[in-house]
C-alpha positions, -999 to +999 in steps of 0.1 A: -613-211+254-614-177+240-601-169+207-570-147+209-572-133+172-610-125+175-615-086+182-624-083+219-654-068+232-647-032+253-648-044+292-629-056+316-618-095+327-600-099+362-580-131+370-574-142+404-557-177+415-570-194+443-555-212+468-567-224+501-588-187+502-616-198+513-619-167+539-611-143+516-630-147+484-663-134+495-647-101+507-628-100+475-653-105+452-678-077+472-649-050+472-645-061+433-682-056+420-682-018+428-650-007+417-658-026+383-692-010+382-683+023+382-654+022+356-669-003+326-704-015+318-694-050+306-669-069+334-666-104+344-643-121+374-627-154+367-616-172+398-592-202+391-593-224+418-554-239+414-563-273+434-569-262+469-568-279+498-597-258+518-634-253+504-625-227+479-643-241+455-672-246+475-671-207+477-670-202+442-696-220+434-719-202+458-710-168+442-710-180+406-746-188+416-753-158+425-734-136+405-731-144+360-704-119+358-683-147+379-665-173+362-650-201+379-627-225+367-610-254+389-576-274+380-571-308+382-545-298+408-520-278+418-503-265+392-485-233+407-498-190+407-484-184+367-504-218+354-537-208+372-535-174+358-529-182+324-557-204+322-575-174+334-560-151+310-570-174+281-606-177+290-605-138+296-636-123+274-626-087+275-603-062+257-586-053+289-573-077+317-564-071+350-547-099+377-541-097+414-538-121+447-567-132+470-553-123+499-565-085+500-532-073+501-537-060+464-567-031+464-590-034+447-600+000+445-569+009+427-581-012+399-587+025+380-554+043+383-539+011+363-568+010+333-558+050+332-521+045+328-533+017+297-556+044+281-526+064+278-509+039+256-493+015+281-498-024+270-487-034+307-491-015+339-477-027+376-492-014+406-460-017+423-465-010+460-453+022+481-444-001+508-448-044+509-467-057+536-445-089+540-418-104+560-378-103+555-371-134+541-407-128+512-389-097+511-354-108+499-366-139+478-386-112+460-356-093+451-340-123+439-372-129+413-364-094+405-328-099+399-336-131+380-363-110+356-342-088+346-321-108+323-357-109+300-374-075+309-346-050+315-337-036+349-368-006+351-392-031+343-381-061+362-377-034+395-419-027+389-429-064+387-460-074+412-488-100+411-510-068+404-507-060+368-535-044+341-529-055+305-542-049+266-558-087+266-551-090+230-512-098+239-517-128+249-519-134+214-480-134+218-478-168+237-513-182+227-495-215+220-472-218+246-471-251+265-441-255+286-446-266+325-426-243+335-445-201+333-437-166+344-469-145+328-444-115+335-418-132+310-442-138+285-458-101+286-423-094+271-427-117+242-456-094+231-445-061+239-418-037+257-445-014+264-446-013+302-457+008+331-457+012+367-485+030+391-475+029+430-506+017+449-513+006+486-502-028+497-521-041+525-514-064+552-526-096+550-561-100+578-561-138+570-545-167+567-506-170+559-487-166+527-489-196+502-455-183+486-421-192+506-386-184+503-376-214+491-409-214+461-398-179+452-363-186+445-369-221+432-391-199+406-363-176+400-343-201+387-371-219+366-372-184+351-334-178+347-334-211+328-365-216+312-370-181+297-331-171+291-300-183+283-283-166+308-273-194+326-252-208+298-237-175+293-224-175+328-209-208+328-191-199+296-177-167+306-165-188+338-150-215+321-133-185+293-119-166+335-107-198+346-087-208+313-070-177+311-061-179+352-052-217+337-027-203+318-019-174+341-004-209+361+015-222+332+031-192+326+041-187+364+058-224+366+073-219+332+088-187+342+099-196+375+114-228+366+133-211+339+148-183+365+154-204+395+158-239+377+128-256+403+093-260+397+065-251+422+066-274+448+038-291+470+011-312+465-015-289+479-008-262+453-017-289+426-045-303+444-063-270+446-057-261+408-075-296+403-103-289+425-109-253+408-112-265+373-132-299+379-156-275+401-158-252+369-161-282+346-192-299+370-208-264+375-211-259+337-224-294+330-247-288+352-264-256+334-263-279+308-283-307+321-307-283+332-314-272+299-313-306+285-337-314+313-361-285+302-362-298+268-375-334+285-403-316+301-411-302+265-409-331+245-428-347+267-458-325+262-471-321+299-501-294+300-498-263+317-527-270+334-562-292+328-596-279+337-619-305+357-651-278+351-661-248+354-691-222+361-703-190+342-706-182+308-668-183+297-659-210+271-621-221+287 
């Protein structure tokens, strides 16, 4: 793996996960090769194959043969998009590192109005798109990834946030020896920086294939991120359990009050039976959070790897 403290070389790494992309890579790579060409001398694509089910990898291998810019690097399994591309970012060779999808849907050719907006001083640069290219429900679990981000990043960088990013590769520094199962690169660009930029680009429809990324995996990764990256969570269920004490004894005070006017207390079991189910609903919610974070701290103690390479092609050392 590359060393994150040694001075990088001037040139540009780009990371892509791979899954089941078997019809795309070919296409990707050849739009790639140009665009890199005519913006740095010294490049090099790393393609990490994030245990796919198609012959991906069989692909990779045919253009890492033909190509020793190309890197590949394939995963024991499937670890998720955020594993797969920090393995890739840690075996980047270059001062300057750019990710995006392998669907198409992210341009290439727009690779050089982010590297412009990082010349000018930007660590991180989105290309955020003018218009997404996906369907309602992508659409609204994306917003809630958004939502979740911006208890970490802050609401104008959060709103930015896309699979298509251009970085300084010397942040990574930041989070060289982070191990946790559970990663949002996005989350831990913010560990290194607050730097951040956005560039609106075109966002292209998908030609092949279908979306890998659900509703369901895009909000079950909001939460991983709400949890494992912020206490937010905990915050929440204490400011709930602080509201419902006080309407607690907003009650008290009612019975006390009206039993001291009218000489009766409130009657009915239903009234009482409701106040019980409130709090104990509080009481299970916040335990909850809890567990999750006790949970969380399982998964760390128990030391499980962000990812493990089974081999790789090129010249990168991972």
């Amino acid at each position: 793996m590359a060393d994150p403290q040694a001075e990088l070389p001037a040139g540009i790494s780009v990371v892509v996960p791979v899954y089941n992309s078997e019809g795309t890579l070919r296409n990707l790579v050849s739009r790639l090769r140009p665009v890199l060409e005519s913006i740095s001398e010294e490049f090099e694509v790393i393609l990490v194959n994030d245990g796919s089910r198609d012959n991906s990898w069989e692909v990779i291998s045919q253009l890492a043969g033909e190509s020793k810019r190309l890197v590949g690097l394939d995963l024991m399994r499937n670890y998720g998009q955020h594993n797969a591309l920090l393995c890739g970012i840690r075996a980047a060779r270059f001062d300057k590192t750019v990710t995006l999808d392998d669907d198409l849907q992210n341009p290439p050719e727009e690779i050089p109005r982010l590297l412009e907006q990082i010349k000018k001083g930007t660590d991180v640069v989105y290309g955020t798109p003018r218009e997404e290219q996906h369907g309602l429900w992508r659409d609204l679990a994306s917003l809630v990834t958004k939502l979740a981000l911006q208890t970490t990043m802050g609401v104008q960088s959060a709103r930015s946030v896309s699979a298509f990013r251009a970085f300084r590769t010397d942040l990574r520094a930041a989070f060289d020896s982070f191990q946790g199962p559970f990663v949002s690169i996005d989350v831990l660009l913010t560990w290194a920086t607050a730097r951040f930029g956005a560039v609106a680009v075109r966002h292209e429809a998908r030609t092949i294939g279908v979306s890998n990324y659900t509703f369901r995996k895009l909000v079950t990764h909001a939460f991983n991120m709400m949890t494992g990256f912020s206490t937010f969570p905990l915050r929440f269920g204490s400011l709930v359990g602080f509201s419902f004490t006080l309407f607690g004894f907003g009650i008290l005070a009612y019975v006390l009050i009206r039993y001291l006017i009218e000489g009766s207390s409130v009657a009915g079991f239903p009234f009482l039976a409701s106040i019980i189910a409130i709090f104990s609903g509080v009481q299970l919610f916040a335990l909850g959070m809890i567990g999750e974070y006790l949970a969380r701290m399982h998964l760390r103690l128990m030391e499980r790897p962000v990812y493990t390479i089974r081999r790789q092609l090129g010249h990168t050392q991972a």
